[in-house]
C-alpha positions, 0 to 999 in steps of 0.5 A: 925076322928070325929070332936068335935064342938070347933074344927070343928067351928076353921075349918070353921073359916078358910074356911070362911077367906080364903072365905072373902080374895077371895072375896077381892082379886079374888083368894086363894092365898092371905090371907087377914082375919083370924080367931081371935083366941081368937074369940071375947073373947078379945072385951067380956072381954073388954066390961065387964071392961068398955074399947073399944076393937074396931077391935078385934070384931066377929070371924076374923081380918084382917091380911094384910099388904099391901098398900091395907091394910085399904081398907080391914079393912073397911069390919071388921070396917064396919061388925061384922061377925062372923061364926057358924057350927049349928047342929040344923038348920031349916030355916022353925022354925025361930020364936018367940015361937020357941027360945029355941029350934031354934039354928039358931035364937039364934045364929041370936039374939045373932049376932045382938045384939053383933053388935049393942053394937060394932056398926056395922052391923052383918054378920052370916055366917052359916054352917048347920051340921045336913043338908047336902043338905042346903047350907051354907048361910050368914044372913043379916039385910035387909037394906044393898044393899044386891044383890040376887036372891033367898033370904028369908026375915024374921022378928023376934021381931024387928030384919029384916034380911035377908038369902042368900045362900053364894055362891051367896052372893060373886058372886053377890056382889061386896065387895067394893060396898057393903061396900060403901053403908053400910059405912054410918050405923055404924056411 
C-alpha cells in the first residue's frame, strides 16, 4: 500500500525519534524523543497570537521521564529539529535562482528561519524519496562542531549550512559533546 506524503512524513517522524533516543541512550530500546503530533502547529499558532510556546517547536518533544530527563531536553532546548521526506532532492541544484523549483532549499530556508524567531539552531533531517541511492542526510549551520568526513558546504543568501550524511552524523558526534559546544548559541 502506497503511502500518501502526510502519512509517510508521520512514519519517518517516528524513524527519526526512535534515531535521536538511540543517539542518547545507545540502544532502541528506550524512547526519549517522539514526534509532536501537532508537528509545530502549537509553537505556529502561538507565535501568531503574540505568546511563547517554548519546547513545543520543530517536529518532536521530549518524552522522558527519568532522572536523565533534562539532560535530554537540552538537545531540543538547544536545536530546532525537524524532519522532511522531499520528493523533489537534488543536492547539485541548491541555489539562489533555483528556489521555486528546489524543494530541498525551500525546506532549508523555511527550517532556518523557523529557528532563528525560536532562537535556536536548526537541525533538518532529510529523507530523499525520488532517490533511492542518496542517503538520507542531516543539515546543519556550519558553525556547530559539526564532526564529519564527507560533508558539503553550501552558502545560500546569508544561510551557511552544512550536509552530512545521517549515518555519520550519529556515529561521529557524541550527543552531549555536541550539545555543550552549542549550548552557548542560543543564548
Amino acid at each position: 500500500m502506497k503511502l500518501n506524503s502526510k502519512r509517510k512524513g508521520s512514519s519517518y517522524e517516528r524513524d527519526v525519534a526512535r534515531i535521536l533516543s538511540k543517539w542518547v541512550t545507545g540502544t532502541y530500546d528506550e524512547i526519549i524523543y517522539w514526534r509532536d503530533s501537532g508537528s509545530g502547529s502549537v509553537s505556529t499558532i502561538a507565535k501568531k497570537n503574540g505568546k511563547s510556546a517554548s519546547g513545543l517547536d520543530g517536529d518532536f518533544l521530549c518524552v522522558d521521564t527519568s532522572e536523565k530527563s533534562i539532560e535530554y531536553k537540552q538537545l531540543l532546548d538547544i536545536f530546532f529539529v525537524d524532519a522532511k521526506c522531499l520528493g523533489n532532492v537534488h543536492l547539485n541544484m541548491i541555489n539562489e535562482k533555483n528556489q521555486k523549483s528546489n524543494q530541498l532549499l525551500q525546506n532549508i530556508i523555511k527550517v532556518f528561519k523557523d529557528a532563528k524567531s525560536s532562537k535556536k539552531i536548526p537541525m533538518l533531517i532529510v529523507k530523499a524519496t525520488n532517490d533511492k541511492n542518496l542517503a538520507d542526510f542531516i543539515v546543519v549551520p556550519q558553525k556547530t562542531g559539526l564532526q564529519c568526513k564527507n560533508c558539503i558546504t553550501y552558502q545560500v543568501q546569508e544561510y551557511k549550512f552544512i550536509i552530512v550524511l545521517q549515518e555519520e552524523f550519529f556515529s561521529m558526534n557524541n550527543w552531549k559533546e555536541f550539545i555543550f559546544h552549542n549550548s552557548s548559541k542560543t543564548k
